[in-house]
C-alpha positions as CSV (number, residue, x, y, z in Angstrom):
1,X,10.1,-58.3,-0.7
2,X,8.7,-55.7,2.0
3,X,7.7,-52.5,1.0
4,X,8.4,-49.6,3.2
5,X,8.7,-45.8,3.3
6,X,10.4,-43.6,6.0
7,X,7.9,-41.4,8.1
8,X,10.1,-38.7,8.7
9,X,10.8,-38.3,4.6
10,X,7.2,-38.5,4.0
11,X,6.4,-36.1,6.4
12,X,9.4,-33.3,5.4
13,X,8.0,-33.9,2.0
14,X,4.5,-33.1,3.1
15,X,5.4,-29.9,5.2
16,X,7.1,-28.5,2.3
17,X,4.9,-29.0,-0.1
18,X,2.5,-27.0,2.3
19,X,4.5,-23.9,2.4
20,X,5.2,-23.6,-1.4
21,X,3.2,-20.7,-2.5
22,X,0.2,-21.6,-4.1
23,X,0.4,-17.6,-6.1
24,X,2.9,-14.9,-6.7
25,X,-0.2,-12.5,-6.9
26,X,0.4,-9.6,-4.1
27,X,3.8,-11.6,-2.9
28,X,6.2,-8.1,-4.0
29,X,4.0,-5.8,-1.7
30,X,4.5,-8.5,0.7
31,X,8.0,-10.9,0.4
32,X,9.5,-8.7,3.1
33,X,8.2,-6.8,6.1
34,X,12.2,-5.5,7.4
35,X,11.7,-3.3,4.5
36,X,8.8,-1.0,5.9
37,X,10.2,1.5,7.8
38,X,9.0,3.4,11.1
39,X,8.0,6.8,9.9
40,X,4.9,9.1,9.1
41,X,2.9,9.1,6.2
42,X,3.2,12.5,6.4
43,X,6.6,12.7,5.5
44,X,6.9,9.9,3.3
45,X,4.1,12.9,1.1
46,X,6.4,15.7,1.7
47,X,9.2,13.9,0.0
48,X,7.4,12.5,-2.9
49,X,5.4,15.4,-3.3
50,X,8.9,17.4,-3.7
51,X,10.0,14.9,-6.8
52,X,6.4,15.0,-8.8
53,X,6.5,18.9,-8.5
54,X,10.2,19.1,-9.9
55,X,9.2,16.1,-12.6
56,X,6.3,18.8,-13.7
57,X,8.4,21.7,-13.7
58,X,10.9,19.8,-15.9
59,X,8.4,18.3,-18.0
60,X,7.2,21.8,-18.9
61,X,10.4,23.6,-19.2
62,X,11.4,20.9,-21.5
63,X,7.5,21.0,-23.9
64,X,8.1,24.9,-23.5
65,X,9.6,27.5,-21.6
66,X,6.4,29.8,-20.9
67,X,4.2,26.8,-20.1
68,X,1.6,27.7,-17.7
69,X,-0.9,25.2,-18.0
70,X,-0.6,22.3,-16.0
71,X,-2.4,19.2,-17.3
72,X,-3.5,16.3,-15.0
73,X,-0.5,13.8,-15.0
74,X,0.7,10.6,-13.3
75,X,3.7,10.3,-11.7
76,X,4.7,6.5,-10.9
77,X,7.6,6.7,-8.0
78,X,10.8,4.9,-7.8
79,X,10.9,4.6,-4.5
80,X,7.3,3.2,-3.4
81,X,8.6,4.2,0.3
82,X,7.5,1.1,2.3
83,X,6.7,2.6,5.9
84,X,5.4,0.9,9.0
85,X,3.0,4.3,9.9
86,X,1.3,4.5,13.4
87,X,-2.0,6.1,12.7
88,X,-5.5,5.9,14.6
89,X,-8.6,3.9,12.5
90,X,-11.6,6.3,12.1
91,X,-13.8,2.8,11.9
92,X,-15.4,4.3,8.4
93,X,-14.8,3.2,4.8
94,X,-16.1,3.9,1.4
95,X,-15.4,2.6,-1.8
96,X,-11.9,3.3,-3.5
97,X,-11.7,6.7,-5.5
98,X,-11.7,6.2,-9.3
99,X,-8.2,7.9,-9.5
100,X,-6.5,5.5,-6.9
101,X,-8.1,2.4,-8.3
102,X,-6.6,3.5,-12.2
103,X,-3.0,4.4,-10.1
104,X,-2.7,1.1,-8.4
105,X,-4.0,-0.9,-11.6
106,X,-1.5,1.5,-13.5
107,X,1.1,1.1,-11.3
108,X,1.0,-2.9,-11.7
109,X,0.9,-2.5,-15.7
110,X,3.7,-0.3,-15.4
111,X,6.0,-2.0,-12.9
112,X,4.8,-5.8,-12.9
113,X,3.5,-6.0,-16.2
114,X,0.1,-7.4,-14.6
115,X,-2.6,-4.8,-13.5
116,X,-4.5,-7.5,-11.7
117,X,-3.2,-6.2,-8.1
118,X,-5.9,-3.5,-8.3
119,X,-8.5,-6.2,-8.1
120,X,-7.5,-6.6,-4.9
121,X,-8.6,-3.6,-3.7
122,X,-12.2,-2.3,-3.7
123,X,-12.6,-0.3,-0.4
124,X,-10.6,2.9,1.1
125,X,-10.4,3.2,5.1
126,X,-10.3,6.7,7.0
127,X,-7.2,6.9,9.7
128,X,-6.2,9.9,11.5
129,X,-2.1,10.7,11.4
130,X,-2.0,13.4,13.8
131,X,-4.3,16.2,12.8
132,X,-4.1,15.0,9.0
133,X,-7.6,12.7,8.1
134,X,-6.6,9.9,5.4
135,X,-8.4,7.7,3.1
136,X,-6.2,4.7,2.4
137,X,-6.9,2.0,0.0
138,X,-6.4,-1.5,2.2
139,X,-6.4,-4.8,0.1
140,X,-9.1,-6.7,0.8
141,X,-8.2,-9.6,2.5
142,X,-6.3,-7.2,5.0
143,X,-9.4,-5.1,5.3
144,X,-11.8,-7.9,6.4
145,X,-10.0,-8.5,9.5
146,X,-10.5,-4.9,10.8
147,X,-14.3,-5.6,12.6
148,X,-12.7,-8.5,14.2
149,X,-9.7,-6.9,15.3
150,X,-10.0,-3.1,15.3
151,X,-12.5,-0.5,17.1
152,X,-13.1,3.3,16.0
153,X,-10.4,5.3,17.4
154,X,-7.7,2.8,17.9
155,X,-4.5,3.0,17.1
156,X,-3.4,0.7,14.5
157,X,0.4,0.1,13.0
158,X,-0.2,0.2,9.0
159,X,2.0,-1.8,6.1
160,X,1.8,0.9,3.8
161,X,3.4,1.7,0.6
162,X,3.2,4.8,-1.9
163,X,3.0,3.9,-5.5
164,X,2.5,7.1,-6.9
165,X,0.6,9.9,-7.5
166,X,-2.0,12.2,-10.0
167,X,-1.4,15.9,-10.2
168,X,-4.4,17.7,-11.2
169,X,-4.5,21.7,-10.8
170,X,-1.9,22.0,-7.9
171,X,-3.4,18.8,-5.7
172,X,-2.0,15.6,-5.8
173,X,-3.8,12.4,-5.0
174,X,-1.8,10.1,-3.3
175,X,-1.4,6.2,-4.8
176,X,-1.0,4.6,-1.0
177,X,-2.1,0.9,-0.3
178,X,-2.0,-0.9,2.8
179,X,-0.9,-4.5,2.9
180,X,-1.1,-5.3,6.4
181,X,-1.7,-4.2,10.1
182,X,-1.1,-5.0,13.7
183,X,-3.7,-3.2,16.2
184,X,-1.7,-1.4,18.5
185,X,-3.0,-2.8,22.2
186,X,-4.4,-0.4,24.9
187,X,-2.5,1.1,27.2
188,X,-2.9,-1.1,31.0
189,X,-4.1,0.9,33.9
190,X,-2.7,-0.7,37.1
C-alpha cells in the first residue's frame, strides 16, 4: 500500500496555520483600521474634554452642592474615539509621563481586565497639529519604525485613540496612544 498526501492540502494547511495569531495582546487597538476616522486630535479633545467637565460637575453636585474643591480624578471614556489624525512629527521623544503610563495601564484593568497593554508603551513622541505641540504615547513596536521611515518635520497620518483622561486643578491630561502610522509622502515638484 502507497502512501501519499495531497500538496495542495498540505500547503492550505500550512498557510493557515501561519496566519493564526500567535497573541491577542494589543489585537482590540488594532482588529480594525475602517474604524479610525479622518478628523483632528484637536476636536476629538474638545469633545471629550466637554464629557469629563460635566462628569466633575455631576460628581460634585451629587457629594455636595457647594463643592468647590476639585480633586485630581480619572475619567475612563466610552467612546475611545479612534481617529486617523494628520499631524507633522517633531523627530523628538522622551519617556512616557507617569500620569499617561498609570491611564493606559488603568485603562486596560478597567476595560480588558489585563493592564499589561501599558508595557507596551515606554516612549512619548512630539507632533505638531496645527499650532497645537503634542506628546503622544506610540507603542513601541510602532515607534521603532519612525528613524527608518520618518524625518523631523514630516507629515505623518497617526492611528490614534483616546482612552481617557486625569483632571487635576482645571488641566486635563490626555490618555492618547498611537497604534500605527503611514508617513505621508512629499509633495512632487515637476
Amino acid at each position: 500500500m502507497r502512501l501519499g498526501f495531497n500538496t495542495r492540502a498540505l500547503t492550505r494547511a500550512i498557510i493557515a496555520v501561519a496566519f493564526i495569531p500567535c497573541s491577542t495582546r494589543g489585537l482590540s487597538a488594532q482588529s480594525n483600521w475602517d474604524r479610525y476616522v479622518p478628523g483632528t486630535l484637536s476636536a476629538v479633545m474638545r469633545d471629550a474634554d466637554s464629557a469629563i467637565r460635566a462628569s466633575i460637575r455631576e460628581t460634585e453636585a451629587s457629594l455636595r452642592a457647594d463643592s468647590t474643591d476639585k480633586l485630581p480624578s480619572q475619567h475612563f471614556l466610552g467612546d475611545q474615539y479612534p481617529t486617523l489624525a494628520t499631524v507633522v512629527y517633531k523627530g523628538q521623544s522622551r519617556a512616557i509621563s507617569k500620569i499617561r503610563h498609570e491611564l493606559i495601564g488603568d485603562w486596560g484593568r478597567s476595560f480588558m481586565r489585563d493592564s499589561s497593554i501599558a508595557a507596551d508603551f515606554h516612549r512619548e513622541y512630539l507632533f505638531l497639529e496645527g499650532d497645537r505641540l503634542l506628546w503622544l504615547p506610540v507603542q513601541d513596536r510602532v515607534a521603532s519604525y519612525f528613524p527608518k521611515e520618518l524625518r523631523s518635520g514630516q507629515k505623518v497620518n497617526l492611528y490614534v485613540m483616546l482612552l481617557a483622561g486625569y483632571y487635576d486643578k482645571g488641566a486635563i491630561t490626555w490618555g492618547f496612544i498611537v497604534n500605527e502610522f503611514k508617513a505621508v509622502p512629499a509633495a512632487s515638484t515637476y
